[in-house]
N, C-alpha and C positions, 0 to 999 in steps of 0.2 A: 395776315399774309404768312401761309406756313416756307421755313427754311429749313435748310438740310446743311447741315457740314457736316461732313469726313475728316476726317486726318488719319495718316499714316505715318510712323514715325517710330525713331530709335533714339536711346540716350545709354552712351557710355560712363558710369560716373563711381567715382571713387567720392565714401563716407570716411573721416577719420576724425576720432574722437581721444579725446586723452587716455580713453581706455579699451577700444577697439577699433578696427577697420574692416568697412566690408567692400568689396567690389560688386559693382548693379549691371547686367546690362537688359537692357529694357526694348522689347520692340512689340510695338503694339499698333492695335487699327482702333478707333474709337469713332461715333458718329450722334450726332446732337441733333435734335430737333425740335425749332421753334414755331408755337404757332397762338400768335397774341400773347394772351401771359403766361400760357401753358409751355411746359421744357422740358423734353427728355434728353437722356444721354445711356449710354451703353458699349461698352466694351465689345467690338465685335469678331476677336481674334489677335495675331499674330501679324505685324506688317510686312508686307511683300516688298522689304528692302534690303540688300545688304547688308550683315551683319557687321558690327564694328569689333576692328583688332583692338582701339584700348593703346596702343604707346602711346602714344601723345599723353594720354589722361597718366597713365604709370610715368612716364618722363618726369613729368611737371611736378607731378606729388613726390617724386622723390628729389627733384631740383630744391622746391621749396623747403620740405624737410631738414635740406642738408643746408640752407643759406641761412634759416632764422636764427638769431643769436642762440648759445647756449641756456642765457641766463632768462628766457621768454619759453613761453608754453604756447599750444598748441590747441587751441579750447574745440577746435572743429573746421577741418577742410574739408570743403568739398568742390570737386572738380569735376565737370561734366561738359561732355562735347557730344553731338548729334543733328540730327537730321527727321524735319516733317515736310510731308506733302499734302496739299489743302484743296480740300475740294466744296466749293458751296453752289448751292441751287436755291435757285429763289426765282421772283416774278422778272429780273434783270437775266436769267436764263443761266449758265454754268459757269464759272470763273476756277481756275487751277493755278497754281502759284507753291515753289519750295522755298523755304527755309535751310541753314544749316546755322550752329549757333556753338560758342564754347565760351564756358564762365569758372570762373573762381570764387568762391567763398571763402575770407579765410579769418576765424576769430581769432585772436592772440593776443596774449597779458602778459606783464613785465612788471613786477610788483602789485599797485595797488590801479596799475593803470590795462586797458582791454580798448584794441582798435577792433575792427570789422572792415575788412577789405572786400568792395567788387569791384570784376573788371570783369571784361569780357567781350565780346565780339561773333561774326561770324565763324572765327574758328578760335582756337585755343593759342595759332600763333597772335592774336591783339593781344593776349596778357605777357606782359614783360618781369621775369623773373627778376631782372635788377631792379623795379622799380619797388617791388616789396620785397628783396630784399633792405634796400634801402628804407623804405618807413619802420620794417619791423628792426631792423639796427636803431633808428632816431629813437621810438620806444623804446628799447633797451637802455640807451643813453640818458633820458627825459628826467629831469629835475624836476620840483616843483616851481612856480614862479613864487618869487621873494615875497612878493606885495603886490597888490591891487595898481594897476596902473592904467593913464589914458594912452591910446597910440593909435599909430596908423597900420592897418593888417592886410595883409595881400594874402586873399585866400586862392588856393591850388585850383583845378578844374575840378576833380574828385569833389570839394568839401563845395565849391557852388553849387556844383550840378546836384548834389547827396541837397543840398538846402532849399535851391527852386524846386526841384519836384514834390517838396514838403510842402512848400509855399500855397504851389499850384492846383496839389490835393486837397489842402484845406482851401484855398479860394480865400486867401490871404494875399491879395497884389494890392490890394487898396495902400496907398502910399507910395508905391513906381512913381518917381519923379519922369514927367510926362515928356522929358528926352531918350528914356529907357520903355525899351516895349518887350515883353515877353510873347513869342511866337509858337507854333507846333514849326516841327520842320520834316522837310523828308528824309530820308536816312535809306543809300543806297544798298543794300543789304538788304532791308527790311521794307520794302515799300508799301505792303497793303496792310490795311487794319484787319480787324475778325469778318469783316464780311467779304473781304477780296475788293475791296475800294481801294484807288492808288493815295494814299496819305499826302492831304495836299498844305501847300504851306498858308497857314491861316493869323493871325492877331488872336489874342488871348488877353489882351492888355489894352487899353487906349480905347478911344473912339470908335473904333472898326469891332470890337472884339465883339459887340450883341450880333451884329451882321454874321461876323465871320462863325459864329458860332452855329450855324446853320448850312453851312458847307458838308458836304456826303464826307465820311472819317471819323476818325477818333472815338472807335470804337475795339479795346481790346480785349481779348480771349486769351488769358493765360493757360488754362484748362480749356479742353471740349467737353469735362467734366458740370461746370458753369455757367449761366449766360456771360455772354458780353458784357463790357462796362463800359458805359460813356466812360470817356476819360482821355483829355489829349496825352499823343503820342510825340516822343522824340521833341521834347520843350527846350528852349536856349531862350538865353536871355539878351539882349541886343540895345545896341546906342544905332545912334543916326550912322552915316555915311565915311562923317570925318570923325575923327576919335574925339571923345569926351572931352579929353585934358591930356597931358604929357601923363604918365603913373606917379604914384606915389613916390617917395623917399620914406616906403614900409620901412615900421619900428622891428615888426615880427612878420611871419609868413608860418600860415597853417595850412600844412601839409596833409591833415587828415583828420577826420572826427572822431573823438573818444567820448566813451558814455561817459555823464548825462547826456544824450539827447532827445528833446521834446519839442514838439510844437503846437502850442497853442492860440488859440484865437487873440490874446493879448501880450505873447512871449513866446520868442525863441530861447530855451536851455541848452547852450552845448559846450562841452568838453573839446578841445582843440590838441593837437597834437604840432609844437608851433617850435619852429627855429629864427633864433635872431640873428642880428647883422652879423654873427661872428659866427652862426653853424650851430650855435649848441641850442641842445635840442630843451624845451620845456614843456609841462602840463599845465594848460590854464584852461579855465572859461567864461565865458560869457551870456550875461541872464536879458535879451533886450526885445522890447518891441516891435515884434515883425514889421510897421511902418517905419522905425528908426532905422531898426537893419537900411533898409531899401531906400529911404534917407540918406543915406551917408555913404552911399556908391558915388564914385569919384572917377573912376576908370573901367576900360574892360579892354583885356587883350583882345586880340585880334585870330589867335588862333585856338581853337575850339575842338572838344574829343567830347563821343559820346558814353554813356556809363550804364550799364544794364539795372536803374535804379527802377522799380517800376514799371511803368510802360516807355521809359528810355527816357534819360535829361543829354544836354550836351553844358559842358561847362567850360570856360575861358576863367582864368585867372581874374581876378574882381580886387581894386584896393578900395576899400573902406577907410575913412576918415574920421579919428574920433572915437574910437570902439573903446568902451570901460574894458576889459578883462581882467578877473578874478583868478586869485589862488583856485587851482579845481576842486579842493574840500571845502573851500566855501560855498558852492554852489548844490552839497550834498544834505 
């Protein structure tokens, strides 16, 4: 079955590097065609849209710029905001559908420690200048922890959503305690996958998931450069009805992921970026079990935000019970 996609599209995006900055603006047509295993792609001009003014993109990088501590660098922002229009043809006859999308990359180190911020959304206003300003200040602040300790951890939505769609990639749910179900979701914004299907809400976890995994979706095209790639879209991870349990009485709360991190088929490796009951901020990590991990979920909030990780996670705040965490040079 031969297919056609088009897109048309512009990206306004600011490069910043500890030792240059470039400004990009990007407007292109590109068009792909599949047919069985066979796959072209080609650049076929200039796109017939509107070109973009760039404030918003200039605003934010200089917002940012001017919020992150003194005493923290700057390792790589990049800020990009735009718009594609999608065209496919195939044996299901013509389907069209836009996009508009705004993200933030933002590397940054503060000693011996390096977070990596995304956020992002249909436009540039979903990223919240206070909310990094705020981690890249906890960074700056970040101690090491004392000693090796067991506790109870309330992770952020960021450092969930950043750890199931690791999960999910690897096809690491084995161990979901079978009151927890991992789902694809839909995500108003973004409704269809790379072939112009409406992204429908399917199991990925449980009983239902061989079935559901047969459902038309979950198929994305980050490039028209590339084929498609199976792979669910917009993943959250979910209890029953009524809530789990009342939350934890967290020891710590990790606020965001610092390198190490690794996932493997028998370990999660990750550096945490974690404040205790009193605010102050420390670096620790933890070396465990992707089955233990998902073992030792205990709760899930209730309110949920999506994260441009991927092909998109959504994350609620998760208390874990039990968690070892390490000094973070132990884990190096």
């Amino acid at each position: 079955m031969k297919t056609v996609y088009r897109k048309d599209g512009w990206t306004s995006r600011l490069e910043r590097t500890s030792r240059s900055e470039a400004w990009i603006v990007l407007s292109e047509s590109g068009i792909a065609e599949m047919d069985g295993d066979s796959f072209t792609s080609s650049c076929t001009g200039q796109a017939p849209l509107p070109r973009p003014q760039g404030s918003r993109v200039r605003f934010l990088a200089r917002r940012i710029s001017n919020d992150v501590p003194a005493d923290t660098r700057i390792s790589r922002l990049t800020i990009t905001e735009g718009r594609a229009d999608h065209q496919m043809e195939g044996i299901e006859g013509k389907k069209e559908w836009s996009e508009a999308f705004g993200r933030i990359h933002l590397a940054v180190a503060a000693g011996k420690h390096s977070v990596t911020i995304d956020r992002g959304g249909s436009s540039l206003s979903s990223v919240d200048p206070a909310e990094i300003r705020y981690l890249t200040g906890a960074l700056a602040g970040a101690g090491p922890l004392p000693a090796a300790r067991i506790c109870n951890l309330r992770l952020a939505s960021a450092v969930t959503a950043r750890i199931l769609r690791e999960l999910v990639d690897a096809h690491l749910l084995e161990g979901l305690p079978t009151r927890l179900q991992v789902i694809q979701m839909e995500h108003e914004d973004y409704p269809y996958d790379a072939l112009g299907n409406r992204i429908a809400q399917i199991a990925l976890s449980g009983e239902s998931a061989e079935t559901s995994h047969r459902v038309p979706g979950g198929l994305y095209r980050p490039t028209y450069r590339l084929p498609p790639i199976a792979i669910p879209l917009h993943i959250r991870l979910v209890g029953p009805n009524d809530p789990l349990s009342d939350p934890l009485d967290a020891d710590m709360r990790a606020i965001e992921i610092l390198q190490p991190f690794q996932v493997r088929t028998d370990s999660i490796t990750a550096g945490f970026l974690c404040l205790d009951s009193e605010n102050r901020a420390f670096s620790c990590g933890v070396s465990i079990d992707p089955r233990d991990l998902l073992a030792s979920i205990r709760s899930i909030g209730r309110e949920y935000r999506w994260f441009p990780y991927s092909a998109g996670a959504y994350g609620s705040e998760i208390d874990l019970e039990g968690v070892a965490l390490r000094p973070l040079d132990a884990l190096r």
